[in-house]
Every structure is written in C-alpha cells, then in structure tokens.
VMD Tcl script that draws the C-alpha trace (Angstrom):
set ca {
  {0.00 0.00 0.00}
  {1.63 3.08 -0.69}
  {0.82 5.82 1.74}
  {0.87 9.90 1.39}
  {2.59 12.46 2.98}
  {1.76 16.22 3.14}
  {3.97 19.11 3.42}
  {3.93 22.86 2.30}
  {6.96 24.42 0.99}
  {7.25 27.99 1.91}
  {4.67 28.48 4.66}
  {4.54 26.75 7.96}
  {2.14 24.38 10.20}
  {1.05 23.32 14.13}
  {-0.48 20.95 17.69}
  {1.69 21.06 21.57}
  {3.17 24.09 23.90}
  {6.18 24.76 25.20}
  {6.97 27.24 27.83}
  {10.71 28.38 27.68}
  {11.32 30.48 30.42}
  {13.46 33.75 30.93}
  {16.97 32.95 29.37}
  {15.45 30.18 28.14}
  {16.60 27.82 30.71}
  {17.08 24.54 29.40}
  {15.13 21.47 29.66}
  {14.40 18.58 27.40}
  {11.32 17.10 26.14}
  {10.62 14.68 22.77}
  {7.68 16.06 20.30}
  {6.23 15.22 17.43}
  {6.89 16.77 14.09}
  {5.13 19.90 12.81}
  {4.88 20.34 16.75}
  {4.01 24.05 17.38}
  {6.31 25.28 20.47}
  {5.64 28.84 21.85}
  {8.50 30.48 24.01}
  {9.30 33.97 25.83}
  {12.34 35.24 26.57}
  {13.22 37.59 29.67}
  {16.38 39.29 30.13}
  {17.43 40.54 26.95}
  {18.47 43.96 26.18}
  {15.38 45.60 24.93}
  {15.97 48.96 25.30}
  {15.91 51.46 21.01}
  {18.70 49.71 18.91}
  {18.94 46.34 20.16}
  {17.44 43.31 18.89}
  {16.56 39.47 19.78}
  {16.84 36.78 17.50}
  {15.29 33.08 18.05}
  {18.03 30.39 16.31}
  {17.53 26.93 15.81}
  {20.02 24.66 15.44}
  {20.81 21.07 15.60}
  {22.63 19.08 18.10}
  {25.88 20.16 17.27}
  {25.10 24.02 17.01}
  {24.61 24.15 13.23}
  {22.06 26.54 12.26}
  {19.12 25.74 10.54}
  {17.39 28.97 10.42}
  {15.90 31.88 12.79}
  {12.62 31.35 14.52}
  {9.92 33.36 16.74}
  {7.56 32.30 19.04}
  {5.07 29.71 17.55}
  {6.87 28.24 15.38}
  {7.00 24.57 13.78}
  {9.06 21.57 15.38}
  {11.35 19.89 12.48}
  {9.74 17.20 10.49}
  {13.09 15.15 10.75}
  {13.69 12.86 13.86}
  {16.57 14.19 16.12}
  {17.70 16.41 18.46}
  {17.70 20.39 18.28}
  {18.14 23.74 19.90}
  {17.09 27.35 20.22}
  {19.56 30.27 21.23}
  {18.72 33.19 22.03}
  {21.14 35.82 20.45}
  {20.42 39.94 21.59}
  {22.46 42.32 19.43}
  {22.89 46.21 18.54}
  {21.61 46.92 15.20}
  {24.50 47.78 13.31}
  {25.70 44.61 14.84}
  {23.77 42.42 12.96}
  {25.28 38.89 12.92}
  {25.31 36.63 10.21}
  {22.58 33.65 10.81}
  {23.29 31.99 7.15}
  {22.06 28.26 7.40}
  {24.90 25.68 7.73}
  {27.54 28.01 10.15}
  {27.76 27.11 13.81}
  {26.54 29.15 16.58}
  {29.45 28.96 18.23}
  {31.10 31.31 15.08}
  {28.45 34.14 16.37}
  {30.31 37.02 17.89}
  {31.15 41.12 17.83}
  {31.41 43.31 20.82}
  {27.79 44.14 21.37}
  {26.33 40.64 20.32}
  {25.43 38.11 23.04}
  {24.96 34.72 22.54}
  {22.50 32.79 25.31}
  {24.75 30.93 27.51}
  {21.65 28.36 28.33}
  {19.89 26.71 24.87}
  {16.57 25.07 25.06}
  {17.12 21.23 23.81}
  {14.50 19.30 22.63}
  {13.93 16.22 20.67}
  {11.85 15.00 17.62}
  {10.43 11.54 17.16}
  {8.21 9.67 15.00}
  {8.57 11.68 11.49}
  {10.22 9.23 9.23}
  {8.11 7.57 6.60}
  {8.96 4.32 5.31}
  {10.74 3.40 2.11}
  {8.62 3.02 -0.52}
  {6.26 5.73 0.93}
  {5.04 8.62 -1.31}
  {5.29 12.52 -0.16}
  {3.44 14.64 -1.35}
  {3.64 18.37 -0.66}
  {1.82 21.71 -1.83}
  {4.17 25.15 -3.28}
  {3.03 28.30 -1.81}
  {4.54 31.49 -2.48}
  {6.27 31.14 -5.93}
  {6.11 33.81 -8.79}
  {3.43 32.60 -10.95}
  {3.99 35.19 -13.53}
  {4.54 33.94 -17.23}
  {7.53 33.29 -18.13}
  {8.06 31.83 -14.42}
  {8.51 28.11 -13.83}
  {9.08 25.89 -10.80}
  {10.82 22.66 -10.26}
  {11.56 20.27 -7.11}
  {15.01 18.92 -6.45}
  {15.42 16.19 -4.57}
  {18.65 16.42 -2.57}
  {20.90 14.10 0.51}
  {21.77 16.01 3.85}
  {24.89 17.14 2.06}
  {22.34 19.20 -0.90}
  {24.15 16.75 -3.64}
  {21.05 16.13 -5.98}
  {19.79 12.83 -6.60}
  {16.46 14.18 -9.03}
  {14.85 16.76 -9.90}
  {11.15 17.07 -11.74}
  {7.70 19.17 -11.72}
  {5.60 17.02 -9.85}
  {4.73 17.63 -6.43}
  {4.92 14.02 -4.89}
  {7.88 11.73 -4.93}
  {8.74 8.17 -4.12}
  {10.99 8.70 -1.09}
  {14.96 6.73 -1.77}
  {14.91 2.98 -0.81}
  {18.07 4.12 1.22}
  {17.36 4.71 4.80}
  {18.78 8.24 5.70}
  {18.23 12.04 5.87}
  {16.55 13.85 2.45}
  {15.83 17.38 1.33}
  {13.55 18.80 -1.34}
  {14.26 22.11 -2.48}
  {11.46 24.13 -4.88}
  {13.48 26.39 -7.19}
  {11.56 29.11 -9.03}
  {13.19 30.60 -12.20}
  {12.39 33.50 -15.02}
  {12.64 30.92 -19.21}
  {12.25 34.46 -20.08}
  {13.85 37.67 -21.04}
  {17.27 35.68 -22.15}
  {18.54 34.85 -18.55}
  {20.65 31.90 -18.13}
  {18.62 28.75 -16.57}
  {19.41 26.71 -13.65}
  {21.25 22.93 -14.34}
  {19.84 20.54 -12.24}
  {22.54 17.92 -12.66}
  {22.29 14.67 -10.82}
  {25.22 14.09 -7.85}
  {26.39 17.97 -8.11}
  {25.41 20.22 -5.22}
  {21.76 22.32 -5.19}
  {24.23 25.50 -4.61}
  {25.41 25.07 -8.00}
  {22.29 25.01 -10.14}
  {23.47 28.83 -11.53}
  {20.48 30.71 -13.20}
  {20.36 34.27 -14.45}
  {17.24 34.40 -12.58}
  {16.09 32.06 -9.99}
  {15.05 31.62 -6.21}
  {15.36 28.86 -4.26}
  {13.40 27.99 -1.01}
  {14.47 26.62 2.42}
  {14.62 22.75 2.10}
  {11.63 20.48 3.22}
  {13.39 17.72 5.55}
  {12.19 14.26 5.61}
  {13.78 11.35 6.88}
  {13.40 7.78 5.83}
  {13.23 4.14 8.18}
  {12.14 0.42 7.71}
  {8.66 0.66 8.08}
  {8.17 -0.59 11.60}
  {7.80 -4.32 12.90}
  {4.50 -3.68 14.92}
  {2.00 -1.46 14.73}
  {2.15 0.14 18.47}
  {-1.69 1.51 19.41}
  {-0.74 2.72 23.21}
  {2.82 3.28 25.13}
  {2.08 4.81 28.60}
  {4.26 5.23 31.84}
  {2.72 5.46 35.28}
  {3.77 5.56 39.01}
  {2.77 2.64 41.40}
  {4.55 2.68 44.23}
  {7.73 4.83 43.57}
  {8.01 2.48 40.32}
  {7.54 2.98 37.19}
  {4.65 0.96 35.27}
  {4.69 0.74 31.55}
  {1.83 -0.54 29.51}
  {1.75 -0.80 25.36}
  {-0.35 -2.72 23.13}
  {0.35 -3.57 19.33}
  {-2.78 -4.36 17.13}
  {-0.40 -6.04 14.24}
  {3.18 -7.76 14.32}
  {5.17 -8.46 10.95}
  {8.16 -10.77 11.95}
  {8.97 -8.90 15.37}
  {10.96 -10.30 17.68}
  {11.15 -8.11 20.86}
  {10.70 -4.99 22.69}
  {13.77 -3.32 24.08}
  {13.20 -1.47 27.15}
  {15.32 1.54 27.19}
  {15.94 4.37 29.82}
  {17.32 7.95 30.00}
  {18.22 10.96 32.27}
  {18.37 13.45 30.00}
  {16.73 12.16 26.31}
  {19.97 11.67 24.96}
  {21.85 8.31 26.27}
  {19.94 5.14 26.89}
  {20.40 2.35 28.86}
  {18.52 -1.02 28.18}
  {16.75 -2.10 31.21}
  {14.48 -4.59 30.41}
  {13.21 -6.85 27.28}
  {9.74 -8.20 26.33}
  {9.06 -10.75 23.53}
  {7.06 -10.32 20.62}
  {4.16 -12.25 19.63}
  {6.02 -12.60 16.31}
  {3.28 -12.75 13.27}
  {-0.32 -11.14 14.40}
  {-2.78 -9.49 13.99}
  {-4.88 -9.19 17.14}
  {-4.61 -7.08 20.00}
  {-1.80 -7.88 22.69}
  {-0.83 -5.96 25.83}
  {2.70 -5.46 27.16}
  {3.75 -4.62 30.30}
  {7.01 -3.40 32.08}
  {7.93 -2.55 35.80}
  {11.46 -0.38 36.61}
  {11.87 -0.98 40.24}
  {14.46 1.27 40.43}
  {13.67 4.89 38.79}
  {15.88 7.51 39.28}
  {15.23 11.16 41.39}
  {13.66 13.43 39.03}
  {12.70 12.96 35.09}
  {12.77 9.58 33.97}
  {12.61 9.13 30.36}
  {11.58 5.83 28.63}
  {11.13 4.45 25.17}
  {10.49 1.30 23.42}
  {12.74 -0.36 20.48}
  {11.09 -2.45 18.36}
  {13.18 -5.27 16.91}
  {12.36 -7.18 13.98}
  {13.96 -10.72 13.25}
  {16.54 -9.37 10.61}
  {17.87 -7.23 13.26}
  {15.97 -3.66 12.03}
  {14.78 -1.75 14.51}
  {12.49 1.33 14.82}
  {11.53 3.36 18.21}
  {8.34 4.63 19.84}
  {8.01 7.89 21.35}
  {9.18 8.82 24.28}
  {7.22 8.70 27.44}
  {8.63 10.63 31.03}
  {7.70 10.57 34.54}
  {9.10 12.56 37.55}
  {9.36 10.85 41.04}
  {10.08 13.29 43.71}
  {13.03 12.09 46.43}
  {11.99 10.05 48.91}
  {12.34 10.85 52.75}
  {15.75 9.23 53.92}
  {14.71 6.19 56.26}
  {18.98 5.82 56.60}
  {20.05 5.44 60.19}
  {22.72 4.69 62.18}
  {23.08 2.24 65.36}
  {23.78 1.63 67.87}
  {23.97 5.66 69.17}
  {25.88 5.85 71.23}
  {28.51 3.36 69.73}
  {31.18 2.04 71.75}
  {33.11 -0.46 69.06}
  {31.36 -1.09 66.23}
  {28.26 1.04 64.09}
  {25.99 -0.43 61.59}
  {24.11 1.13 58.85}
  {20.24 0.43 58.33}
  {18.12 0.85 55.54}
  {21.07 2.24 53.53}
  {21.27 0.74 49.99}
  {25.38 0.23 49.76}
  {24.84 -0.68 45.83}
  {24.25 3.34 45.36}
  {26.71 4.48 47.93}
  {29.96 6.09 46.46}
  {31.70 6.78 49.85}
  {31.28 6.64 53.63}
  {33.12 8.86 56.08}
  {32.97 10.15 59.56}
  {34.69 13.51 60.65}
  {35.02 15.36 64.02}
  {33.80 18.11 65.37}
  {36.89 20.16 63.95}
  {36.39 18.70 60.31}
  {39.46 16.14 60.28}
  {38.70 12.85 58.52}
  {38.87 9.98 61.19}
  {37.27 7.47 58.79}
  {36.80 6.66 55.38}
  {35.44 3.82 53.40}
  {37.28 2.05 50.57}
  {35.96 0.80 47.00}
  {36.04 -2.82 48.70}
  {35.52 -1.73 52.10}
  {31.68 -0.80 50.86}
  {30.88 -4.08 50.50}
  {31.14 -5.68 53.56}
  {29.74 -2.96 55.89}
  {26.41 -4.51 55.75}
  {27.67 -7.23 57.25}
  {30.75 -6.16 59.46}
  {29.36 -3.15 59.74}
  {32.10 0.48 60.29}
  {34.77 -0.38 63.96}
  {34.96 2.63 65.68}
  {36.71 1.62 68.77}
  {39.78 3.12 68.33}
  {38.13 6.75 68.01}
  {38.29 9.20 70.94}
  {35.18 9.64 73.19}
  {33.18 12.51 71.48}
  {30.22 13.94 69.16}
  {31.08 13.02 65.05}
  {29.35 13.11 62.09}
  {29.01 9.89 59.50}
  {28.20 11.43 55.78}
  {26.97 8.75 53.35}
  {27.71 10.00 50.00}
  {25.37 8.40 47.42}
  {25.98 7.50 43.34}
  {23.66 10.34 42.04}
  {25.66 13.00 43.96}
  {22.88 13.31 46.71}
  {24.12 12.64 50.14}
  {23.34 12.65 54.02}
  {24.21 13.09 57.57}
  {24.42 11.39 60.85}
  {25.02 12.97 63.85}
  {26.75 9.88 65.99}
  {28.46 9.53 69.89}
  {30.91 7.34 70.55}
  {31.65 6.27 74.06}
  {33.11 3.55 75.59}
}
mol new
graphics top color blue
foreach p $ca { graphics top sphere $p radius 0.5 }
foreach p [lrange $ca 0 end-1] q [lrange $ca 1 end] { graphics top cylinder $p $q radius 0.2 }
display resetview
C-alpha cells in the first residue's frame, strides 16, 4: 500500500506548547513533528537599537534557520536547539544556514549561555512511501517556472522534476527537497539541475530557491504500536503498550534515560512474532531515578531492524531518607540500616573540627552490611558519619561514641 505524505513548501504548520522560560533555561522534552512550540524570553536587552533573535540549530550548534515564538518543530527525527542571540543593530550577525553558533560574535552581540534542547520523534516515513507536498509562495507570472530537487543532507542532488509528490529513496537516511523558481524568459541563463552535483550550483540568471523540506526515511516498523504509557505505582515505574499487528517482530527493548539523549537497556519483552490481534505489554522499573525519567520502546524485527516509539517521562520526587545509624551511642562497632550500599559512592565520619577519622574504601563498601564500620579506636566525642550516594545526593548522621 503506498501511503501519502503532506507538506507545504514555503509556509509553515502546528499541535503542543512549550513554555521556555526567561533565558530560556534549558530542559528537554521529545515532540512530534510539525509540533508548534511557543516560548518567551526575559532578560534581553530591549531597550531602542537592540534586537533578539530566536536560532535553531541542531545538536551540534549548526544553524538551521531563525525562529519566533510559535513556530513549527522539524519534520526530521533528532535532536535540536534554540539560542537566544540579543544584538545592537548595526551589529547584525550573520545567521546563514549551515555556520555554527558557536562562530556568532562582535562586541555588542550576546549569545545565550543556556539553549533550550529538545527532541523529535516519529517523522520518518517508510521506504517506498510517497510525499506529497503543496508550493506556496512562488512567482506565478509567465515566463516563471518551478521545479523540485530532490537532494541528501549534504544538498548533492539525486532528481529533480515538476511534480509535487515523490517516491521517497529505498536508502534509509536524511533527504531534502528544495522548490526552485526561475524567469525561461527575457534571455537569462537557466538553472542545471545535474544529478550528484550540489543544489548550490544550479546557476540561473534568474532564480530563487526555497528553504529545504526535511524528511527522513526508516524500515517501516515491525509492529504497529496503538498505546505506550508510563505510570507511578509505588515509587516504580509501570509501563503498559499494546500492538494491534506484528510483521516478523521479535522483541521490545526497554530503554531508559536521564536526559533524552543516552539510553540504557533495562528490560526486554518478547514479541508475539506474526499477528494481527490485539496484545498488551507490560514493564515494571523498580528502580527509577530522582527526578525525570525518560523511557522508550525499540522495536526489533527478526533481521535485526529496529524502529523506536516515542518517548514517554515521569518525575518521582526524592523520597524521605529512612537511613540510620546504630547503635547511638557506639562504643566499638556502628551499623548502617536501611542504607542501599549498591548506590553508595563513599562513607566517612569527621570530628567536630572537620578532620577525617574514617573513610570507606571501594572494597571496604561491600562488607559494611555485614561487618558493619569499627569505631573503637576513636576518641570519646560527638562526630558526624556522611553517606555520600551515586547520584551526587548525600546525608548526615550525627553519631556519639563512648566507651
């Protein structure tokens, strides 16, 4: 079955809000393509002469154009950012496509310290898929006539024509489609639209080219996922899905993040292989991190492709220390309880002047459950036992020791 796609070339689109706050203090959230986000931005010179400008980029600074308030998220799958850059008028910087924010400077331009990251998923169609897409804007005039290059990432062409749908590439990867509008008229030279040379090159006495429409292109997916939802139970977290059709799938990868951006597997679910009925899925992480945990689902076929579902988050507050210490007072030995030595990074114990009189060791960790922390050869007096913990929190324990 061959599916459609619509786009518009020189206008713009819309569905989801986004906040950004004053400097636009960062945060990071995945979206769906064409994904309107809405931001304001506080602390910016705004007094007669100076200016803000909005700039997207992608993940490694590049910039991909200027943007204001309301604008459309990316129709490719990845991860982005907006700077805010304030400037003095005759300071104007340069924002052309393609250079890196990072080359943005002059003495009265400044450069957000803090971008805004967020992350699109779900906008690659499948190989074999057509797109279709509708011209807006173009001069109409006679003598005026408008053709659609297909291009890679890099803007080398791989076709050109007049028709405003295409067959996406049976190669997976990142495409562009550029509409170029040109004057047959008046005896100006016309564009070349030669296969495997770059869309800067075309030439043309008279001609305009637009921003490129992105699309990216995937394995059309192994399941046909219905539902993906995360809930807490219990300071855990509780994923559900449910797939209505399965084409040679394999598994479900369970896969978790901090910050969007690196993944760790932490659980796998098969597949019910070849179906198509309904099937529920479910998926407990006993052990979710303080603050945002992100989660998604890979979807493995047998032959090894893959594609992802969107990403799902959930926030768990801290939970009230139960650590203690005992016995208190301690006259040779002091054991730890309810302290979970797996996310410990360190143990110590200081006096009241702030000199170290104990510290654990990598192996030393292990067997304090057990052995628990001698403290007989310490002077009678007040101390204080810090428990240092993996994620950088820690705590503190005020103990006695007196024999």
């Amino acid at each position: 079955m061959i599916h459609s796609k619509k786009w518009v070339l020189w206008s713009r689109i819309a569905l989801v809000f986004i906040f950004l706050s004053a400097t636009l203090d960062g945060f990071s959230q995945c979206l769906s393509p064409g994904s309107t986000i809405n931001f304001s931005v506080t602390g910016n010179n705004t007094t007669a002469g100076y200016t803000t400008a909005n700039v997207l980029t992608n993940e490694d600074g590049v910039i991909i154009k200027t943007v204001i308030s309301g604008f459309n998220a990316p129709s490719v799958d990845g991860s982005y950012k907006i700077y805010t850059v304030n400037y003095r008028n005759d300071s104007e910087p340069d924002f052309t496509r393609g250079i890196n924010i990072s080359s943005i400077s002059g003495a009265c331009v400044s450069v957000g310290s803090a971008a805004v990251s967020f992350c699109i998923t779900g906008g690659c169609v499948s190989v074999g898929t057509s797109v279709s897409f509708t011209p807006a804007g173009q001069n109409t005039s006679a003598g005026y006539e408008t053709r659609y290059v297909l291009t890679d990432q890099a803007d080398i062409i791989i076709s050109s024509g007049t028709a405003t749908s295409i067959t996406v590439p049976s190669s997976i990867g990142t495409y562009r489609i550029y509409a170029v509008n040109y004057n047959t008229a008046n005896g100006f030279a016309l564009p070349v639209f030669t296969a495997a040379t770059s869309i800067s090159a075309i030439g043309g006495g008279c001609t305009d080219t637009s921003d490129p429409l992105e699309f990216c292109v995937d394995s059309p997916l192994p399941v046909k996922l219905v539902s993906f939802s995360v809930t807490e139970e219990a300071r855990a977290a509780h994923l559900k899905w449910a797939t209505t059709e399965e084409i040679n799938a394999e598994r479900f990868d369970i896969e978790r993040s901090l910050d969007a951006k690196n993944w760790n597997l932490i659980g796998q679910k098969a597949a019910a292989g070849e179906s198509k009925n309904l099937h529920h899925y479910t998926h407990t992480d006993i052990s979710p991190k303080n603050g945002i945990n992100y989660y998604r689902l890979k979807m493995i076929d047998r032959d090894a492709t893959f594609a992802y579902s969107l990403i799902k988050n959930i926030k768990f507050e801290k939970a009230e220390s139960l650590e203690s210490v005992y016995p208190n007072p301690v006259s040779n030995v002091l054991f730890l309880k309810n302290v979970d030595l797996e996310n410990v990074k360190e143990i110590s114990i200081v006096n009241t002047i702030g000199v170290t009189a104990y510290q654990s060791s990598p192996g030393s960790l292990a067997k304090i459950s057990s052995t628990g922390i001698p403290v007989g050869y310490l002077a009678n007096g007040m101390y204080l036992l810090k428990v240092v913990h993996t994620d950088g929190t820690f705590s503190f324990h005020k103990i006695l020791i007196n024999k």
